[in-house]
C-alpha positions in Angstrom: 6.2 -21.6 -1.3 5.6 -23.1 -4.6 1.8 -24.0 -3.6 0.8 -20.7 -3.2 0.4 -17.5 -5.0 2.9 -14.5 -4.7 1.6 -11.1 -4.7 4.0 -8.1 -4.6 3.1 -4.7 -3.0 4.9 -1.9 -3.9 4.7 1.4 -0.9 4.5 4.3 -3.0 4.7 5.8 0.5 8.2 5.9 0.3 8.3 7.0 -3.5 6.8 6.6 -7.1 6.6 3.3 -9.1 9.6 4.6 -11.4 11.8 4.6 -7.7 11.2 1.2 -7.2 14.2 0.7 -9.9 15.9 -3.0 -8.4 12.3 -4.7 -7.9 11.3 -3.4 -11.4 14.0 -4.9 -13.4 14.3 -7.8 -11.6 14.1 -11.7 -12.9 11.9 -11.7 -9.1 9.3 -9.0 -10.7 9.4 -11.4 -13.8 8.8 -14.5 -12.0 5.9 -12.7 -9.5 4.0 -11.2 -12.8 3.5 -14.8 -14.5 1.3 -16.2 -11.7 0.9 -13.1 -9.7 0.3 -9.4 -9.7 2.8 -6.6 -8.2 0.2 -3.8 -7.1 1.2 0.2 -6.1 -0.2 1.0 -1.9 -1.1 4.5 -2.3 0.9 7.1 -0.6 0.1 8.3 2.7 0.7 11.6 4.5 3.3 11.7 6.7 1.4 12.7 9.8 -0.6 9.6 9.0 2.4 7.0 8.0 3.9 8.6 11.9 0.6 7.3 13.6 0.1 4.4 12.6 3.7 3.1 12.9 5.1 4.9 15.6 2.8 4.9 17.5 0.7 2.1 16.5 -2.6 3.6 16.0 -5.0 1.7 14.4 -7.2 2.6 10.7 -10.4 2.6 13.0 -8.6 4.6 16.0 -7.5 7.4 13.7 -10.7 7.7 12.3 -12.7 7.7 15.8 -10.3 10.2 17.2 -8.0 12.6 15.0 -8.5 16.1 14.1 -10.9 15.8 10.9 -7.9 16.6 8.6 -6.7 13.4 9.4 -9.5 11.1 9.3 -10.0 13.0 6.1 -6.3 11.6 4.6 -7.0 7.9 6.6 -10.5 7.5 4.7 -8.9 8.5 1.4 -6.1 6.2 1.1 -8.6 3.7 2.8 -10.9 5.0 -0.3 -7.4 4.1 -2.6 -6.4 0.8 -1.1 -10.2 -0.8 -1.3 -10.0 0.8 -4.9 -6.5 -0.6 -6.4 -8.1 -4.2 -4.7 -11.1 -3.9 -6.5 -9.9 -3.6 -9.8 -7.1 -5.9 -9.2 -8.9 -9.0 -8.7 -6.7 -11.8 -6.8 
């Protein structure tokens, strides 16, 4: 797609930055960076990754519904996401 602009998202759900060893030295990483950006996703609890992919929960349904330690965890990474989109400006 050489009209548009790439933007990379690394899911620190499945470990840090430093794990993400093949993307990081990569000639791809090199070519994303000079037009794009390659952003961290915050981690999510477990209980909370399980829910919304196995069993397809949505953001909103968590919220309205789980035990408050949850909705607790699902409006902090929101809190995280909205954050790390904020100060990188696309």
């Amino acid at each position: 797609m050489k009209a548009g602009t790439t933007h990379v998202l690394r899911n620190l759900y499945h470990g840090p930055e430093r794990k993400f060893e093949l993307y990081n030295s990569s000639k791809i990483r090199e070519t994303v960076e000079a037009s794009g950006k390659t952003l961290n996703l915050p981690d999510v609890a477990d209980r909370i990754s399980d829910q919304l992919h196995s069993e397809r929960f949505t953001i909103d349904h968590i919220i309205a519904t789980a035990p408050l330690g949850n909705r607790a965890e699902v409006n902090r990474w929101v809190k995280e996401c909205a954050t790390m989109f904020e100060q990188e400006t696309l």
